[in-house]
C-alpha positions, 0 to 999 in steps of 0.5 A: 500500500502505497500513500502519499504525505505531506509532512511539514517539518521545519528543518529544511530551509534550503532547496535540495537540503538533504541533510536533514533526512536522516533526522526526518526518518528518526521523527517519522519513526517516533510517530509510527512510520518507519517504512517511509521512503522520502521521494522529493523533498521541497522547502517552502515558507510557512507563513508567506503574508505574516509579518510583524504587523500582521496578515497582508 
């Protein structure tokens, strides 16, 4: 059975960042999922109108 998760994880900032992969399976494994098989990897901002004044 195959399926496909978006997983939001703050640790990959940069594009093509992969040395936080090891890290991401240690996390995804804590949660119950240790078969993963991490096929793209891409960084993109959490909050992309939130400033220090609030919502654009």
């Amino acid at each position: 059975i195959a399926a496909l998760t978006k997983v939001p994880w703050p640790k990959a900032e940069k594009k093509r960042e992969t040395k936080h992969t090891p890290l991401l399976r240690k996390d995804l494994a804590l949660a119950g999922m240790n078969q993963v098989a991490v096929w793209t990897q891409r960084p993109f901002n959490y909050f992309p109108r939130f400033t220090q004044e609030g919502l654009k």
